[in-house]
N, CA, C and O atoms as a Tinker XYZ file with bonds, in Angstrom:
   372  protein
     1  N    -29.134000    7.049000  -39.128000    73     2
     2  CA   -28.479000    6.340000  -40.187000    64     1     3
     3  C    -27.508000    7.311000  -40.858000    63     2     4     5
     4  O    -27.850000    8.492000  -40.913000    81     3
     5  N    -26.353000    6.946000  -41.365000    73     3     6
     6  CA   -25.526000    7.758000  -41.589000    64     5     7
     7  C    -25.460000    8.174000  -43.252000    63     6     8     9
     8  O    -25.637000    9.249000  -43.825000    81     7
     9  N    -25.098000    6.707000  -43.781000    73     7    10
    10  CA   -25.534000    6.836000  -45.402000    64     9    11
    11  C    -24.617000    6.834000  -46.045000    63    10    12    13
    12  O    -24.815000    6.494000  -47.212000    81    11
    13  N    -23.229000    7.184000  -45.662000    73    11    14
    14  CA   -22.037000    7.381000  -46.293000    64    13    15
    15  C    -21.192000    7.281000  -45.503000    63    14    16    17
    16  O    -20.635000    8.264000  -45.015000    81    15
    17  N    -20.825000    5.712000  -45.113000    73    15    18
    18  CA   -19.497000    5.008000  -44.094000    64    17    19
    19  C    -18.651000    5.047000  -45.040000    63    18    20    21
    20  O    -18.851000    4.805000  -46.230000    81    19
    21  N    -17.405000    5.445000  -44.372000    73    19    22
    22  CA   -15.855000    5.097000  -45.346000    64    21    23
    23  C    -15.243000    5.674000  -44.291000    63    22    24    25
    24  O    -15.626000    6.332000  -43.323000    81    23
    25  N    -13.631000    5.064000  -44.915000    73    23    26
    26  CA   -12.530000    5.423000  -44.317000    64    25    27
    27  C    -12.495000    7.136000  -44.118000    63    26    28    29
    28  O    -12.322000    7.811000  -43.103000    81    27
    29  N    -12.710000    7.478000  -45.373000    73    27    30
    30  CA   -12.695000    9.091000  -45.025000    64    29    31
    31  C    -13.741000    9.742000  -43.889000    63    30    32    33
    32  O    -13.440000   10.740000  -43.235000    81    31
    33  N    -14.543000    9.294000  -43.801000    73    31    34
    34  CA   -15.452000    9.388000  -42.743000    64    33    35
    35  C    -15.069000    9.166000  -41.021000    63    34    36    37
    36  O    -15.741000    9.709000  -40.144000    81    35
    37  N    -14.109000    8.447000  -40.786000    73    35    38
    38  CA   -14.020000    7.921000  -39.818000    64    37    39
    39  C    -12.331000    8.765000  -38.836000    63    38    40    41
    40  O    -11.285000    8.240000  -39.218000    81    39
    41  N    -12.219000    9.434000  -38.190000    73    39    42
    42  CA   -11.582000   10.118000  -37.345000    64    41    43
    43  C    -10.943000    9.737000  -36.296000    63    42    44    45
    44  O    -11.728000   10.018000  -35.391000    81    43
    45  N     -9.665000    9.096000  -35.644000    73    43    46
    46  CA    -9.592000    9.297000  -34.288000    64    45    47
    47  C     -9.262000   10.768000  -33.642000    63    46    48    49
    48  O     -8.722000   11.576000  -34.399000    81    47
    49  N     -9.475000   11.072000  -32.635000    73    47    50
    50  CA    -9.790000   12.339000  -31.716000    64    49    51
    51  C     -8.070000   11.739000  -30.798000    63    50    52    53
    52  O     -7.819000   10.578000  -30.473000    81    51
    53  N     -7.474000   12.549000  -30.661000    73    51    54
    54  CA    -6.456000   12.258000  -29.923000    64    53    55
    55  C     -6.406000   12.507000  -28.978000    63    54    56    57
    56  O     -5.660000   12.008000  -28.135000    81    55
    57  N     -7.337000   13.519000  -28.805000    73    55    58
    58  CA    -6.990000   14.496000  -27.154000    64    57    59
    59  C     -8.127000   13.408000  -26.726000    63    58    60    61
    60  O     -7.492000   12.472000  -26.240000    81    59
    61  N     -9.629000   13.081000  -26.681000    73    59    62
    62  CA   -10.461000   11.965000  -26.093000    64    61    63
    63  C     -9.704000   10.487000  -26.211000    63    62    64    65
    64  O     -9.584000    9.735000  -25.243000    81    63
    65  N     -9.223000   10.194000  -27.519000    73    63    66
    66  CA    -8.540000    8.794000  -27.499000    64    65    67
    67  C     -9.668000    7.989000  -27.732000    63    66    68    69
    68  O     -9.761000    6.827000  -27.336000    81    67
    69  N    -10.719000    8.729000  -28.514000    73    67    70
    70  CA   -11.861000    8.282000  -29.253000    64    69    71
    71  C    -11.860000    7.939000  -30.779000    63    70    72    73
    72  O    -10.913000    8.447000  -31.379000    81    71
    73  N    -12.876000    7.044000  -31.683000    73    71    74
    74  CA   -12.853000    7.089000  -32.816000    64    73    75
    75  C    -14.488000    7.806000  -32.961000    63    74    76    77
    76  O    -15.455000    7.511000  -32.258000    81    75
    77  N    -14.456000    8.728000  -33.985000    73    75    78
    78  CA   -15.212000    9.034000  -34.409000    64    77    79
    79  C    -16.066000    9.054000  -35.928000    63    78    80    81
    80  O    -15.274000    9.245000  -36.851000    81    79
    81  N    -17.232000    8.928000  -36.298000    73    79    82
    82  CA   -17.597000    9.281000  -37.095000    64    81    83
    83  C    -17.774000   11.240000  -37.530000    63    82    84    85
    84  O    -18.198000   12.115000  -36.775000    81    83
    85  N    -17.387000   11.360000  -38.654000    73    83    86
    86  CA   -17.856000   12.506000  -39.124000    64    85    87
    87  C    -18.498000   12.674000  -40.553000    63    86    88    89
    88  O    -18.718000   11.627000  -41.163000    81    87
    89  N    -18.776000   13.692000  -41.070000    73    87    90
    90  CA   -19.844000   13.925000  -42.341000    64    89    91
    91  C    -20.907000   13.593000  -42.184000    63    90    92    93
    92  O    -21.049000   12.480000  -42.691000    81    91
    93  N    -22.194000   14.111000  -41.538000    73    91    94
    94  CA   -23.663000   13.956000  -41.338000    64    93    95
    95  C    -24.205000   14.104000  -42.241000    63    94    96    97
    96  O    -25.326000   13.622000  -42.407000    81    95
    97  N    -23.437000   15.001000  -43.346000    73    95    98
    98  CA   -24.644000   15.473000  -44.541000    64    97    99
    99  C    -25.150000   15.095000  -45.081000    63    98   100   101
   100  O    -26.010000   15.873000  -45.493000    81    99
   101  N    -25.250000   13.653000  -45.676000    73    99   102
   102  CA   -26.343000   12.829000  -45.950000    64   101   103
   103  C    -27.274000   12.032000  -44.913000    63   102   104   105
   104  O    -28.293000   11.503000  -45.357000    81   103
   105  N    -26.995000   11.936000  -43.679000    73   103   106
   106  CA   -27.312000   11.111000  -42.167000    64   105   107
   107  C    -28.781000   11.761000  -41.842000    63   106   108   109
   108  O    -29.091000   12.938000  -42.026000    81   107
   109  N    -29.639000   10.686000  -41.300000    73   107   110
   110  CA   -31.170000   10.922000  -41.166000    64   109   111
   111  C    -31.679000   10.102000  -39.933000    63   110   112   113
   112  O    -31.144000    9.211000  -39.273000    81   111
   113  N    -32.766000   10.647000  -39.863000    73   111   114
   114  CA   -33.511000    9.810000  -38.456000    64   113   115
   115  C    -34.085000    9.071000  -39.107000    63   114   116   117
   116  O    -34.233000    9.128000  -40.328000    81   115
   117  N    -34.626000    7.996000  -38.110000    73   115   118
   118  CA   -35.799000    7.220000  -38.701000    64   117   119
   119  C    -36.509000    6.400000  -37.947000    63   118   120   121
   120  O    -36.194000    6.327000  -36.760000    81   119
   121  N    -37.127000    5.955000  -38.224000    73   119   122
   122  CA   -38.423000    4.622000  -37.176000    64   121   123
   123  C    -38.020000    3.240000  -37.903000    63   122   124   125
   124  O    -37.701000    3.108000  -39.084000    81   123
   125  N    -38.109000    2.267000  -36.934000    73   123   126
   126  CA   -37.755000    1.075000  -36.952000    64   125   127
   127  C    -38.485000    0.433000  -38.185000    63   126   128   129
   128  O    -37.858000   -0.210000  -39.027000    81   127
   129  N    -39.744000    0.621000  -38.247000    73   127   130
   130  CA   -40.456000    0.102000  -39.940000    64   129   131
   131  C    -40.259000    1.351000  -40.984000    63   130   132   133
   132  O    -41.158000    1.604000  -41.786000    81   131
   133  N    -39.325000    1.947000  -40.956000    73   131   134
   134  CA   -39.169000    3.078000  -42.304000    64   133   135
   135  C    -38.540000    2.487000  -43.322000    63   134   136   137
   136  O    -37.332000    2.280000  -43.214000    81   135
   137  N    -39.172000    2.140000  -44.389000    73   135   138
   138  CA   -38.258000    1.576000  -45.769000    64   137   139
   139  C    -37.677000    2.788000  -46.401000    63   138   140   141
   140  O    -38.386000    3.770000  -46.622000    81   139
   141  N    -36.580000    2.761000  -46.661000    73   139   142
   142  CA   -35.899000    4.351000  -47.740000    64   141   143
   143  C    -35.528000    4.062000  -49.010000    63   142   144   145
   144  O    -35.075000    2.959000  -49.315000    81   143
   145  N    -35.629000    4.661000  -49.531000    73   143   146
   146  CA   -35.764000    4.674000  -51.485000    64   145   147
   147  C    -34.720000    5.418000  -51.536000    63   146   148   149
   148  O    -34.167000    4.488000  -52.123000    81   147
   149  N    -33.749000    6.367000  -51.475000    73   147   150
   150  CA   -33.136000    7.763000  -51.719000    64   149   151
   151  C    -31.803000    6.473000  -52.191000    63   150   152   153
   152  O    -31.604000    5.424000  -51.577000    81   151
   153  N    -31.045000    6.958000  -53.432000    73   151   154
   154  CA   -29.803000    5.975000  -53.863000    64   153   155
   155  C    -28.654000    6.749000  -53.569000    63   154   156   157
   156  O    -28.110000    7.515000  -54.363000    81   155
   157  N    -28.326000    6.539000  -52.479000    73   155   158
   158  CA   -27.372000    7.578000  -52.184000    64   157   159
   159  C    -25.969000    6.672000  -51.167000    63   158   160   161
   160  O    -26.144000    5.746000  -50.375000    81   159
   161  N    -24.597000    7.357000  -51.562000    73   159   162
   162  CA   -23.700000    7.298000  -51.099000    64   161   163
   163  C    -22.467000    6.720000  -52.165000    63   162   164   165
   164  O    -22.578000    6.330000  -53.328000    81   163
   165  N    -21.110000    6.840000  -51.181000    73   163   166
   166  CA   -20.513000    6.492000  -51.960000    64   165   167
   167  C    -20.100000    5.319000  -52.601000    63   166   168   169
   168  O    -19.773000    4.508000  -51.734000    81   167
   169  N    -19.946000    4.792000  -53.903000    73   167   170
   170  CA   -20.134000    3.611000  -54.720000    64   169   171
   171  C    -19.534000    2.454000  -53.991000    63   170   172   173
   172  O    -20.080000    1.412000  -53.627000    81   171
   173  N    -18.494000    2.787000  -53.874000    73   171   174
   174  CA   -17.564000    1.476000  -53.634000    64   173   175
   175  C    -18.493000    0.651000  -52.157000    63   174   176   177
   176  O    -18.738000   -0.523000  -51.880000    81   175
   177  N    -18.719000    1.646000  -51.656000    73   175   178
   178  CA   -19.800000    1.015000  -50.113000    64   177   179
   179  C    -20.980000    1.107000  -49.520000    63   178   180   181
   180  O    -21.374000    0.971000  -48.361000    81   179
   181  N    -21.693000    1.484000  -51.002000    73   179   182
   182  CA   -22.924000    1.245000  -51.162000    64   181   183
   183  C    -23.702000   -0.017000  -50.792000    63   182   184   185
   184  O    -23.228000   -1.061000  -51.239000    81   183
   185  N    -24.833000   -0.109000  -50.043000    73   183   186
   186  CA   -25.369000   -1.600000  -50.110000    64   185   187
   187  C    -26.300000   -1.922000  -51.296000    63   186   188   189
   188  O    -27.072000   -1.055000  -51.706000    81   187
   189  N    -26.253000   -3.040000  -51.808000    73   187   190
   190  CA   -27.014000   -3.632000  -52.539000    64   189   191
   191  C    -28.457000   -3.001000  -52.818000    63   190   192   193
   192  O    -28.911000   -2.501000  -53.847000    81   191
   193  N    -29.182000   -3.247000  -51.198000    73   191   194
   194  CA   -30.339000   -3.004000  -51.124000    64   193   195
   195  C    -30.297000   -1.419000  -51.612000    63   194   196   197
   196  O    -31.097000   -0.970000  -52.433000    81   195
   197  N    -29.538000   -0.854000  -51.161000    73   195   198
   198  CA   -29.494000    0.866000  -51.639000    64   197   199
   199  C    -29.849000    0.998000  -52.668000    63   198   200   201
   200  O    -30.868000    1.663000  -52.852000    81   199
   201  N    -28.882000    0.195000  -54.185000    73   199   202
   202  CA   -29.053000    0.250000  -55.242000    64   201   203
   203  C    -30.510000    0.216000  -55.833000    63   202   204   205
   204  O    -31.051000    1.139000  -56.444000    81   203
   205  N    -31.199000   -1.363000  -55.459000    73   203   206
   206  CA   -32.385000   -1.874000  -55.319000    64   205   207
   207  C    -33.729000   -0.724000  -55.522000    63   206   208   209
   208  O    -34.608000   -0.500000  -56.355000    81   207
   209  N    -33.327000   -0.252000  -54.379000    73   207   210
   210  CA   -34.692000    1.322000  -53.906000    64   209   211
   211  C    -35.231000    0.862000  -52.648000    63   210   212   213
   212  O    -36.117000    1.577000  -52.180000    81   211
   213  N    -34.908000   -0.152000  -51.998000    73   211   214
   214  CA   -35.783000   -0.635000  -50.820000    64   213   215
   215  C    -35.044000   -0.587000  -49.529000    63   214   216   217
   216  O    -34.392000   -1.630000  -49.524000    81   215
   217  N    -34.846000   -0.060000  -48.645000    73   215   218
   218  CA   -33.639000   -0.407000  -47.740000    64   217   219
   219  C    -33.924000   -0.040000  -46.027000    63   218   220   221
   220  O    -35.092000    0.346000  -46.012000    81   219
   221  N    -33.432000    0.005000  -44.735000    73   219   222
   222  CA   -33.267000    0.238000  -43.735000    64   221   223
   223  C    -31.973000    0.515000  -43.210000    63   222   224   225
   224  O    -31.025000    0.160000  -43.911000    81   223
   225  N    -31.699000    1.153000  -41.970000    73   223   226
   226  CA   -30.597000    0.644000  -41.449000    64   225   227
   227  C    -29.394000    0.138000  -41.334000    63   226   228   229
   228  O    -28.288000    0.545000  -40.978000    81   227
   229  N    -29.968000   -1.085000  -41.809000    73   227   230
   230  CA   -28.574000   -2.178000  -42.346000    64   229   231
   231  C    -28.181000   -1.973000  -43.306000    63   230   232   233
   232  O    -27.548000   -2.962000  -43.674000    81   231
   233  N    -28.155000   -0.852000  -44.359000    73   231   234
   234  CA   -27.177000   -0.426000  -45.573000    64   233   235
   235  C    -25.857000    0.184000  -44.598000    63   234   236   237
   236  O    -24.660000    0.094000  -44.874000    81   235
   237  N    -26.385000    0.732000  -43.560000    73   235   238
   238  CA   -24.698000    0.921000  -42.966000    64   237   239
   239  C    -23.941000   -0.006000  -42.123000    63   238   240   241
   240  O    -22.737000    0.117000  -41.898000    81   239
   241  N    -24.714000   -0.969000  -41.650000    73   239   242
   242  CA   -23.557000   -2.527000  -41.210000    64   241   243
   243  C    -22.805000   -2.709000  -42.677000    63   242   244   245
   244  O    -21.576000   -2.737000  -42.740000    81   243
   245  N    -23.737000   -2.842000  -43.979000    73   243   246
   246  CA   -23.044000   -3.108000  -45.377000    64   245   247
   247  C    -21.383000   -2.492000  -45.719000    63   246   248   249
   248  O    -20.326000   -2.960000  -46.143000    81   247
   249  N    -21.989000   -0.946000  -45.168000    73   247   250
   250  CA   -20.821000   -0.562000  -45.359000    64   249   251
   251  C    -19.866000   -0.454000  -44.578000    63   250   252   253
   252  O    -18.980000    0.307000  -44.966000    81   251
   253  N    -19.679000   -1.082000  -43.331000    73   251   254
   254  CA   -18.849000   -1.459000  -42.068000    64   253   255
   255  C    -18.428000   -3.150000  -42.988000    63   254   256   257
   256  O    -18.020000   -3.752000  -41.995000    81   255
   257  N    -18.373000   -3.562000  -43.454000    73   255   258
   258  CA   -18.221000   -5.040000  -43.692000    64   257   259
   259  C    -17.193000   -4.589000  -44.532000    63   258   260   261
   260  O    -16.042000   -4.950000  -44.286000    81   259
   261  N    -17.512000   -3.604000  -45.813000    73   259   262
   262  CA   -16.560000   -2.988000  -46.926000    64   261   263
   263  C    -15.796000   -2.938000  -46.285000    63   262   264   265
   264  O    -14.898000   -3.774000  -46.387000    81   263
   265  N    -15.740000   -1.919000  -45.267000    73   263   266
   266  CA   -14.222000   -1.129000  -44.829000    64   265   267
   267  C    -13.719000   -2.351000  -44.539000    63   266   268   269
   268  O    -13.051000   -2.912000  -45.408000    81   267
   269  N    -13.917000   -2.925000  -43.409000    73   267   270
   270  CA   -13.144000   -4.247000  -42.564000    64   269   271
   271  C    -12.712000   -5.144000  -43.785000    63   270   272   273
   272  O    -11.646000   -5.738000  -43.629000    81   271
   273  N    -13.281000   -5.306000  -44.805000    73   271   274
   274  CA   -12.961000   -5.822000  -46.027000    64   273   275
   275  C    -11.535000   -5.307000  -46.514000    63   274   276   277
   276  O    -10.576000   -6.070000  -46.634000    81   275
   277  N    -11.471000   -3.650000  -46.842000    73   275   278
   278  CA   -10.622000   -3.108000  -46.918000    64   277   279
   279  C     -9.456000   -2.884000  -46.391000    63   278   280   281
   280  O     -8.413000   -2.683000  -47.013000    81   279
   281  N     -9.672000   -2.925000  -44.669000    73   279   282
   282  CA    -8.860000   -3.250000  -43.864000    64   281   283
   283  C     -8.001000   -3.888000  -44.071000    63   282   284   285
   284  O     -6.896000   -3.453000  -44.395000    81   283
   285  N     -8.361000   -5.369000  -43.904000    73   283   286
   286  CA    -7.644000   -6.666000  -43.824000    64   285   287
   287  C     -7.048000   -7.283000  -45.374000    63   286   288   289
   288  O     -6.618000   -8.433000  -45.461000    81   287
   289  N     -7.097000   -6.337000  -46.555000    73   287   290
   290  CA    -6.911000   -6.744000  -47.884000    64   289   291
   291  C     -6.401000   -5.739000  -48.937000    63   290   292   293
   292  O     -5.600000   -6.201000  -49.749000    81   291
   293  N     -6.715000   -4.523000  -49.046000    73   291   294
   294  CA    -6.557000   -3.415000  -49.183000    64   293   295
   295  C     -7.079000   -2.796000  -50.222000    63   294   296   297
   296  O     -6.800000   -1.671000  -50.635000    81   295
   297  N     -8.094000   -3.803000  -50.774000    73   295   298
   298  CA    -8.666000   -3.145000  -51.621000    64   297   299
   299  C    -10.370000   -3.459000  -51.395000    63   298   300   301
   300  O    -10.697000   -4.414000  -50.690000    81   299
   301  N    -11.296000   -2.683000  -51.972000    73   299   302
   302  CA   -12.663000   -3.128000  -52.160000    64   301   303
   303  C    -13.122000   -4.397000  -52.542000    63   302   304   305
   304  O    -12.505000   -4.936000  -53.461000    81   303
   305  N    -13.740000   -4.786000  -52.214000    73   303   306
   306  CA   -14.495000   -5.687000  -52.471000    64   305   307
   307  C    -15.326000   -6.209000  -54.124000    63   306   308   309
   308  O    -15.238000   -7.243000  -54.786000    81   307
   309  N    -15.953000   -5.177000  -54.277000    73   307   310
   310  CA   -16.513000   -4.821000  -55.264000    64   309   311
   311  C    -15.884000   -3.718000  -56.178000    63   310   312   313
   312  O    -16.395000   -2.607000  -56.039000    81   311
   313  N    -14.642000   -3.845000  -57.291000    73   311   314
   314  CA   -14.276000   -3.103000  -58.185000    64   313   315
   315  C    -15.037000   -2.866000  -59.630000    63   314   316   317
   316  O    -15.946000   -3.508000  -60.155000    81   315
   317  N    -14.387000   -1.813000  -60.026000    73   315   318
   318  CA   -14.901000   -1.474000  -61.306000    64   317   319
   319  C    -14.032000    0.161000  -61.568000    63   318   320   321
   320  O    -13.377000    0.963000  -60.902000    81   319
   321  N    -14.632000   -0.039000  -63.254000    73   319   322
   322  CA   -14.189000    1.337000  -64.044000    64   321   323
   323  C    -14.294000    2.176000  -63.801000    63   322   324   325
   324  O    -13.540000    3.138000  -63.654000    81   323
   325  N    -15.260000    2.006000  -63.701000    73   323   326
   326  CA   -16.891000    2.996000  -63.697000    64   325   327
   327  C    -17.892000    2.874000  -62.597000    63   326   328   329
   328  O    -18.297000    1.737000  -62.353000    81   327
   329  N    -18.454000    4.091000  -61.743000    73   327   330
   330  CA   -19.375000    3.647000  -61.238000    64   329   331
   331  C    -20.445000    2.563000  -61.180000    63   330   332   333
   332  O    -20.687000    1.665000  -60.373000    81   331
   333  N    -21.015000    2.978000  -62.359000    73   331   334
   334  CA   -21.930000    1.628000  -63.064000    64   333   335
   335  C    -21.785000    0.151000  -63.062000    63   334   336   337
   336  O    -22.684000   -0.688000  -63.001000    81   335
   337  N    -20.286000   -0.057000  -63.150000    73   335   338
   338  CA   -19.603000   -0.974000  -63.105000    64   337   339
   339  C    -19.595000   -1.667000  -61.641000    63   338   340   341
   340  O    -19.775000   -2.877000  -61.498000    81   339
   341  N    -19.345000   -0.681000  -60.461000    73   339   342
   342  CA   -19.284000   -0.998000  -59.688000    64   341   343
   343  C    -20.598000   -1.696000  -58.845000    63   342   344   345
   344  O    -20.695000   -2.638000  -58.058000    81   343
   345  N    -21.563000   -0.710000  -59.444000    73   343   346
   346  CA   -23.260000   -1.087000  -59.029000    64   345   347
   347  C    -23.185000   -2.299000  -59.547000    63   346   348   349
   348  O    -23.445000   -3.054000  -58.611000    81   347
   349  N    -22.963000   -2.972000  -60.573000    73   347   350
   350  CA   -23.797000   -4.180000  -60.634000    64   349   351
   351  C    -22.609000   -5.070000  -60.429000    63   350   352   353
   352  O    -22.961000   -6.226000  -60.665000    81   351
   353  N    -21.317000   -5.007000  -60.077000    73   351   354
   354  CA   -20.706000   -5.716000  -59.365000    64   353   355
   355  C    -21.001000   -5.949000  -57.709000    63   354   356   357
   356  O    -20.512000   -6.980000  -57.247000    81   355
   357  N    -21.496000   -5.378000  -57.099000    73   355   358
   358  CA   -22.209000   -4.949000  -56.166000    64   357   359
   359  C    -23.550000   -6.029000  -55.879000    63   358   360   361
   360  O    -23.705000   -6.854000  -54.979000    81   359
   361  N    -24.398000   -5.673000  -56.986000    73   359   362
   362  CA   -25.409000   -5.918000  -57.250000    64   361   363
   363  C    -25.710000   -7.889000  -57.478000    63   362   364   365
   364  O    -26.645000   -8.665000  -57.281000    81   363
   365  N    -24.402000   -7.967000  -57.950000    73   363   366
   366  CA   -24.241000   -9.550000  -58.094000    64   365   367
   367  C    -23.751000  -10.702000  -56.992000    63   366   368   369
   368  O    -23.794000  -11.932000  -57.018000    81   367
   369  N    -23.288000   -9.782000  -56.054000    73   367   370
   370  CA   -22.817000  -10.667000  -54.517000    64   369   371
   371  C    -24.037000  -11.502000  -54.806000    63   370   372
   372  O    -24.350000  -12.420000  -54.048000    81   371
């Protein structure tokens, strides 16, 4: 699991003609029934459940939906001032 998807995260390799992920430093193993508590990553593409304390896996499809969100529109999904702001805008999908 990676933990922190974003644009800045994401690389093409020119010489492979690959896209890559980079920044592991928050990224972890895990087992298929592991629930994770840790509130971590960056706001704007944070998942819900992240916020919550309860989560798997699928906090990083969450944040694949943001970007493609971003993609096709150019801004986030979920704005705000303030971090805080952003959590429970987030929080209210």
């Amino acid at each position: 699991m990676h933990w922190d998807l974003k644009p800045e995260n994401i690389i093409y390799d020119s010489k492979t003609k690959k896209i890559k992920l980079i920044d592991f430093g928050l990224s972890s193993y895990f087992t298929e029934d592991c629930k994770l508590n840790s509130k971590v990553g960056t706001p704007y593409y944070v998942a819900p459940e992240v916020l919550k304390g309860e989560y798997s896996k699928e906090c990083d499809l969450w944040s694949v939906g943001v970007i493609t969100y971003i993609l096709m529109t150019g801004f986030p999904p979920f704005g705000g001032k303030t971090n805080n702001e952003i959590y429970r805008n987030i929080l209210k999908c």
